[in-house]
C-alpha beads as a LAMMPS data file, in Angstrom:
LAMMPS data file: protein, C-alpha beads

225 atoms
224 bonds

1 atom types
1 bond types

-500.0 500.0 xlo xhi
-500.0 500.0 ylo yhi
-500.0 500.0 zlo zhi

Masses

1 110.0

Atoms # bond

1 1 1 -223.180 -407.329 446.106
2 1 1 -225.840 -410.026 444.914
3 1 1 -229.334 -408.989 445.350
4 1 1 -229.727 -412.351 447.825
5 1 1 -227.064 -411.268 450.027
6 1 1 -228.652 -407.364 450.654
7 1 1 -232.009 -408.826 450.983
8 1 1 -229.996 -411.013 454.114
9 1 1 -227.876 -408.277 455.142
10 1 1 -230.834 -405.790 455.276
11 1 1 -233.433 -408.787 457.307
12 1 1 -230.775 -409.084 460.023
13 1 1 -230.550 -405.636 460.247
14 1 1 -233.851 -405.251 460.980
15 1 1 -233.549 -408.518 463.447
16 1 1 -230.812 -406.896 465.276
17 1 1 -233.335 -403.676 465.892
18 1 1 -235.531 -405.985 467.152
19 1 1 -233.123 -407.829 469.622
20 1 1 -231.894 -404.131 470.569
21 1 1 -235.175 -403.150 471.931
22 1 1 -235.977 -406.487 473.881
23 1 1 -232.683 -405.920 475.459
24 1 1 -231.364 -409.514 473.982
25 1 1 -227.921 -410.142 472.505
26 1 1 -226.871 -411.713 469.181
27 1 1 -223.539 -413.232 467.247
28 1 1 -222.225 -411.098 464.862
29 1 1 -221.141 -414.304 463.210
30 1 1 -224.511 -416.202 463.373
31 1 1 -224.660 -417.061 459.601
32 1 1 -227.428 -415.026 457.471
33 1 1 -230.880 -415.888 456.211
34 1 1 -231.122 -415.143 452.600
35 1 1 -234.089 -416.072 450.007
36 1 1 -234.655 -419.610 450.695
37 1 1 -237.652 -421.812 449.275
38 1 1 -240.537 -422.301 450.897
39 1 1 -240.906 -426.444 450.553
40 1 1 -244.571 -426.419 452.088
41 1 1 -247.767 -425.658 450.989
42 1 1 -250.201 -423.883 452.558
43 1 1 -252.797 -427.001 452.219
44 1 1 -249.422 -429.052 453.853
45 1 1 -248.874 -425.925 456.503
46 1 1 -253.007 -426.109 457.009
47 1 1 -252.890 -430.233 457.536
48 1 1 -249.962 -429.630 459.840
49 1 1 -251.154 -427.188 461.837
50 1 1 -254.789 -428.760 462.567
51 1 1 -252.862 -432.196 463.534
52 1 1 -250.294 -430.579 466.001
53 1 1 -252.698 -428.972 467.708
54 1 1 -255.249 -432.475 468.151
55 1 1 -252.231 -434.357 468.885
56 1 1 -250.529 -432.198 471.055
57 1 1 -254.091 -431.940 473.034
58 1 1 -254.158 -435.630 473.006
59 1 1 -250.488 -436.005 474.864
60 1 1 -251.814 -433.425 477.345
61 1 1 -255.213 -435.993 477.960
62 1 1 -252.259 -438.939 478.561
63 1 1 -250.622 -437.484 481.080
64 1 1 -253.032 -435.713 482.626
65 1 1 -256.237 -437.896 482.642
66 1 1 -255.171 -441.579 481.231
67 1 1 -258.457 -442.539 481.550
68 1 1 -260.245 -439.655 479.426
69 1 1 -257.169 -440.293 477.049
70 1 1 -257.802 -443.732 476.012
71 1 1 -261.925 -442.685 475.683
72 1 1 -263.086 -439.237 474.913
73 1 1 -259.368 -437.902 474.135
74 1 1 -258.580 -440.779 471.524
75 1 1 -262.405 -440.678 469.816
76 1 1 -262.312 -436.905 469.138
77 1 1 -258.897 -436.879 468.014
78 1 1 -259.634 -440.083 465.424
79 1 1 -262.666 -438.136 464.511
80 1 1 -260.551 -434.885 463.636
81 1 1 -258.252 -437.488 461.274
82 1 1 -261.236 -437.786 459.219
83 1 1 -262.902 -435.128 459.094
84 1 1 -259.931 -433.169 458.164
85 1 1 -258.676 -435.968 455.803
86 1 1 -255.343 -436.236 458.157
87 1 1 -254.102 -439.717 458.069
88 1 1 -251.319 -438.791 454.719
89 1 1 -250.454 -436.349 456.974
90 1 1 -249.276 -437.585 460.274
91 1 1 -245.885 -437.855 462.060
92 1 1 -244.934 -441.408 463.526
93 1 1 -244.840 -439.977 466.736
94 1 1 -248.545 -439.087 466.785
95 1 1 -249.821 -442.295 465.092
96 1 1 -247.361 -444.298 467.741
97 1 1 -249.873 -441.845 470.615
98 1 1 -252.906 -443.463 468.575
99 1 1 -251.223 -447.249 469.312
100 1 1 -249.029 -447.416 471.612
101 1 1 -247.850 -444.511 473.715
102 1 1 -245.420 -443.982 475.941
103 1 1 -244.441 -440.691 478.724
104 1 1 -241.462 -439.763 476.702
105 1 1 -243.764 -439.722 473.084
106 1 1 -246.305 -437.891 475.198
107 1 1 -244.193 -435.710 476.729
108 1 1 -242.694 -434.479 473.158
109 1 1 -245.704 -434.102 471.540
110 1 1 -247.338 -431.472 473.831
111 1 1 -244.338 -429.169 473.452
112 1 1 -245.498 -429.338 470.012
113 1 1 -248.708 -426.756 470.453
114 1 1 -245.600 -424.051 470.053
115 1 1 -244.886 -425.301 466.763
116 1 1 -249.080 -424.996 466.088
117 1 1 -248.465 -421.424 467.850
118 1 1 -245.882 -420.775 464.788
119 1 1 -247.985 -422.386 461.969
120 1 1 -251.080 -420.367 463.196
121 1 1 -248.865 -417.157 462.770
122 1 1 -247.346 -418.191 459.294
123 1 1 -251.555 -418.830 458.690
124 1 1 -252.583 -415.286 459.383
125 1 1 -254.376 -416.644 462.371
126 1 1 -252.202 -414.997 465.205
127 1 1 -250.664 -410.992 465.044
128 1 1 -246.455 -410.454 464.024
129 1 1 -246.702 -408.510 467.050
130 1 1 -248.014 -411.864 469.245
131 1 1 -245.331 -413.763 467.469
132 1 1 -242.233 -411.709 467.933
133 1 1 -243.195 -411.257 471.345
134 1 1 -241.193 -412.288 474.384
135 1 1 -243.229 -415.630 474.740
136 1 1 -243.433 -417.810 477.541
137 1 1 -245.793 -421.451 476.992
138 1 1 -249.195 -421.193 475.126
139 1 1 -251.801 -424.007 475.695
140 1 1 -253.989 -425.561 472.958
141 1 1 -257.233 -424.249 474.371
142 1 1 -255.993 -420.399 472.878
143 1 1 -255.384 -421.683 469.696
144 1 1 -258.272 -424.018 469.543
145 1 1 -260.507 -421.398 468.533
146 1 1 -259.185 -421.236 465.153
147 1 1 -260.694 -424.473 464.400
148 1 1 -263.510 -424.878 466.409
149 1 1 -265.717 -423.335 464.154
150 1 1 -264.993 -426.059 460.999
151 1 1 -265.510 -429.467 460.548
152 1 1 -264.043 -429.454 456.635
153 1 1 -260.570 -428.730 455.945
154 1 1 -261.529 -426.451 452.796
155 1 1 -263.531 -424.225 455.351
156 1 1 -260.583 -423.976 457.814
157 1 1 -258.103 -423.355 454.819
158 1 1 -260.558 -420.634 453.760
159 1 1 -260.267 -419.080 456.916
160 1 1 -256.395 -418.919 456.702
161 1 1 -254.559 -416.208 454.670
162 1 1 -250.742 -417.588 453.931
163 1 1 -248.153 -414.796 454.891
164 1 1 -245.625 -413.459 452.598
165 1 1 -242.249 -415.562 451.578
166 1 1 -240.407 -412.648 453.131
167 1 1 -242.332 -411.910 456.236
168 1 1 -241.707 -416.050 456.602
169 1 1 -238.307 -415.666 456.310
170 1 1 -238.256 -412.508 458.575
171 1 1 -239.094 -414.258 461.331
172 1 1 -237.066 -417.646 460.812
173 1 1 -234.128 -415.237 461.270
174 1 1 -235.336 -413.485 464.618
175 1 1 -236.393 -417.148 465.855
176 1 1 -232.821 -418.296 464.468
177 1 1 -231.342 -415.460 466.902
178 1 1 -233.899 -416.000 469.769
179 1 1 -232.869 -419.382 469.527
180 1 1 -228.916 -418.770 469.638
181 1 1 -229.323 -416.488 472.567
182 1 1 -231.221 -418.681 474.959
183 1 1 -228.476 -421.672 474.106
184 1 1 -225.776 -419.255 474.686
185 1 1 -227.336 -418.320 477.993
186 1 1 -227.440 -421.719 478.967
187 1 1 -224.046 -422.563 478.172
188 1 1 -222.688 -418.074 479.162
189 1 1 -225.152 -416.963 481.826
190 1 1 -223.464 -413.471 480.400
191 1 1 -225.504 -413.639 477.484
192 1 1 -228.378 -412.023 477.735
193 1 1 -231.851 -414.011 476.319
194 1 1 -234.426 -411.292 478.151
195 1 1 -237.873 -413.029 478.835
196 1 1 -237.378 -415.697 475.991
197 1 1 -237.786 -419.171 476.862
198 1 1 -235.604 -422.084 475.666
199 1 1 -238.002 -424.605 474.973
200 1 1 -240.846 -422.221 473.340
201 1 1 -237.940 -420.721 471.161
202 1 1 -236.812 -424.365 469.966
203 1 1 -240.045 -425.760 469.197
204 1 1 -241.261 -422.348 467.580
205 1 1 -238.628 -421.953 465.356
206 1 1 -238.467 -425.900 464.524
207 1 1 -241.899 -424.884 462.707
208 1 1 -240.769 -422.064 460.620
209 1 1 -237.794 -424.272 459.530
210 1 1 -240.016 -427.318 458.699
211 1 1 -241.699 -424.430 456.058
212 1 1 -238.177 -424.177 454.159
213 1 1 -237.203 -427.279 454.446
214 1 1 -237.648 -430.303 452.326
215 1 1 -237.772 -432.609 455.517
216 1 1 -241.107 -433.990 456.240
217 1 1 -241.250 -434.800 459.401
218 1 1 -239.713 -431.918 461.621
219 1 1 -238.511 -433.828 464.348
220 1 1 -235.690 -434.815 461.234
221 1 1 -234.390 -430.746 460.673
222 1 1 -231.619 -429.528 462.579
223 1 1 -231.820 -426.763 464.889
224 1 1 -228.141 -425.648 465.230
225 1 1 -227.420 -422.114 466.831

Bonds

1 1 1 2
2 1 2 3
3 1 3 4
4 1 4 5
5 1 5 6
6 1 6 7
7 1 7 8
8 1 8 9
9 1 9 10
10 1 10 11
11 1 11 12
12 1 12 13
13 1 13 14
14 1 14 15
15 1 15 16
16 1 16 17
17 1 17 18
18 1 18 19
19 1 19 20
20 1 20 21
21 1 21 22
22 1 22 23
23 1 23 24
24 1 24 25
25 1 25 26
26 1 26 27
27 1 27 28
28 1 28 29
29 1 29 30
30 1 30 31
31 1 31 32
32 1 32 33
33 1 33 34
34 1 34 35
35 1 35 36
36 1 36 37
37 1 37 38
38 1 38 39
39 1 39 40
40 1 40 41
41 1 41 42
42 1 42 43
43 1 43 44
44 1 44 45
45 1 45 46
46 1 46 47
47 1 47 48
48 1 48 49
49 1 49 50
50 1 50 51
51 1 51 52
52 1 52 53
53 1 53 54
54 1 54 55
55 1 55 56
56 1 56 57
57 1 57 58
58 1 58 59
59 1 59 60
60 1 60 61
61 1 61 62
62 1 62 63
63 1 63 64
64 1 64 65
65 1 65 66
66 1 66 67
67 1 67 68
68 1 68 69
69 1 69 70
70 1 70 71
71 1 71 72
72 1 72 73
73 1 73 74
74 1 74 75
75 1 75 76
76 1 76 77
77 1 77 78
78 1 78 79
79 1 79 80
80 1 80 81
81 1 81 82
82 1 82 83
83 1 83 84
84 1 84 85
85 1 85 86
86 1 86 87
87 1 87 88
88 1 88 89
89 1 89 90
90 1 90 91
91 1 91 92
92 1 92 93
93 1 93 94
94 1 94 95
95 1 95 96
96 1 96 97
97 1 97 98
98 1 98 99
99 1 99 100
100 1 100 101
101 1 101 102
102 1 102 103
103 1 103 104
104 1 104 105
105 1 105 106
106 1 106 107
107 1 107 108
108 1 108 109
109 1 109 110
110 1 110 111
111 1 111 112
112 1 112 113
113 1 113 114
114 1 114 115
115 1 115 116
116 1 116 117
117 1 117 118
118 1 118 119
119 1 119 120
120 1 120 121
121 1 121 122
122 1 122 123
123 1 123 124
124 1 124 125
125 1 125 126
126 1 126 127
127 1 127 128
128 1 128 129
129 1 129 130
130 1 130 131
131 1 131 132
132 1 132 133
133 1 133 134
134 1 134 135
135 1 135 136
136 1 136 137
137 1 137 138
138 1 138 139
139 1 139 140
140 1 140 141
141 1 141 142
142 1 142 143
143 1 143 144
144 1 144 145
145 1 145 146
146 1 146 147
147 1 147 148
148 1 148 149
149 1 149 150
150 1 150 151
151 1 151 152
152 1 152 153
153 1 153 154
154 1 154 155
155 1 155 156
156 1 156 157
157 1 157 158
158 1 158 159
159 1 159 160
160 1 160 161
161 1 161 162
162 1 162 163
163 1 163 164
164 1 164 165
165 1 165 166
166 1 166 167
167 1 167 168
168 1 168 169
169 1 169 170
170 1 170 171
171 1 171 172
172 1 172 173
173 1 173 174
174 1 174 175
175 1 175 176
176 1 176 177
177 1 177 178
178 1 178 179
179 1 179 180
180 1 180 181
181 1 181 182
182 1 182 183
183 1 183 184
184 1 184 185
185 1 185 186
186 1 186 187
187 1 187 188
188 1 188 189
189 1 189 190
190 1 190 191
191 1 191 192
192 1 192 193
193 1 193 194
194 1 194 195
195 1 195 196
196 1 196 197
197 1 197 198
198 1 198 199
199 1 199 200
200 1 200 201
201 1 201 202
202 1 202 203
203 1 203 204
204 1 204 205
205 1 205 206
206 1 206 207
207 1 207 208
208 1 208 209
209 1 209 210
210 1 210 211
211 1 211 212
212 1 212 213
213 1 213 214
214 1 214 215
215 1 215 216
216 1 216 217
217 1 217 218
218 1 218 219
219 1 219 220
220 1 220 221
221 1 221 222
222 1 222 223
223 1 223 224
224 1 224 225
C-alpha cells in the first residue's frame, strides 16, 4: 500500500471517530482524501479572508439598512480595499455589491462569513475544537475582532499563524463527511446529520476546498457529496 493511500485510509479513520462521537453517520463509499496540494497562499488565504468578511458585512448592511449600505457600509468597506491592498483580490460578486447589487448577490454573499469562519481557522485565528464543532450560523461581528486591531495587511498577516498541510486536509475530509450527511438527510431523513447545519457545512467546507484547489474564485469548485 502507497504511503498516500495510508495517510487517507488512516485521516478517515480518525474522521469516522469523530462522526462516532457526534452521533452522525457516514458512506463507507464516500471517496478518500489523500495528500493533495495546497494551491493558496497564506498572503492569498490572508487577502481572502479579510475581504469575505467586509463583504459579507456589507450584504448584511443591504438588506438590512439600504440606506447605511449605500453610505457608511459602502465607505468603510472601499476604505478596507485599500488599506488592505484588496482590489487583485476580489470576487465579481463582491465588486458587482460595490456597483450594482442585487437581493440574490446580497443574499449569497453574507452566507459567505462561514467561509471567513473556515479561513480564520485554517489562519490559527479560531480553536480545531471551535471548528469541528457542531456549528450552527456565526455573524461577522465574532470574527471581526481578528482584524480590528490592523489597518496594514503585513500586521494582520503577522498576526496569523498558517496551519499544517495535514491538519488542512484533516478537516476538508470531516467537512467532506459533514457535508455528505446533511445532503443525505435532506434527501433520507434516516440519515442521521446530529446538530450540523446544511448551509454552514456547504459554505464552510467550500473554503477549505478553495485552499486545494486551483480555482480562483470559489463560487467555480464543486461541492459534490
Amino acid at each position: 500500500m502507497n504511503t498516500d493511500k495510508e495517510t487517507a485510509i488512516k485521516r478517515r479513520e480518525e474522521t469516522i471517530k469523530k462522526l462516532d462521537a457526534l452521533a452522525v453517520d457516514y458512506c463507507k463509499g464516500l471517496p478518500l482524501i489523500g495528500n493533495y496540494k495546497l494551491y493558496k497562499s497564506e498572503n492569498q488565504i490572508c487577502k481572502r479572508f479579510i475581504a469575505s468578511l467586509f463583504f459579507s458585512m456589507l450584504a448584511c448592511d443591504y438588506m438590512q439598512d439600504r440606506h447605511y449600505y449605500e453610505t457608511e457600509g459602502k465607505e468603510i468597506t472601499e476604505q478596507a480595499v485599500d488599506e488592505f491592498r484588496l482590489k487583485n483580490y476580489l470576487f465579481p460578486a463582491e465588486i458587482k455589491l460595490l456597483e450594482e447589487c442585487d437581493e440574490r448577490t446580497a443574499i449569497n454573499l453574507s452566507w459567505t462569513i462561514e467561509c471567513c469562519y473556515s479561513l480564520a481557522w485554517v489562519l490559527g485565528l479560531v480553536s480545531t475544537e471551535e471548528m469541528e464543532a457542531p456549528c450552527e450560523p456565526d455573524g461577522p461581528h465574532n470574527l471581526f475582532q481578528f482584524i480590528k486591531p490592523f489597518h496594514k495587511f503585513e500586521d494582520f498577516k503577522a498576526s496569523c499563524k498558517l496551519r499544517q498541510p495535514s491538519e488542512i486536509l484533516d478537516m476538508v475530509d470531516l467537512y467532506y463527511n459533514y457535508h455528505w450527511a446533511c445532503v443525505d438527510h435532506r434527501i433520507n431523513p434516516i440519515t442521521n446529520c446530529g446538530e450540523l447545519n446544511e448551509e454552514v457545512v456547504m459554505e464552510r467546507r467550500k473554503a477549505l476546498e478553495w485552499i486545494i484547489s486551483k480555482e480562483k474564485d470559489w463560487s467555480d469548485i464543486s461541492l459534490d457529496t
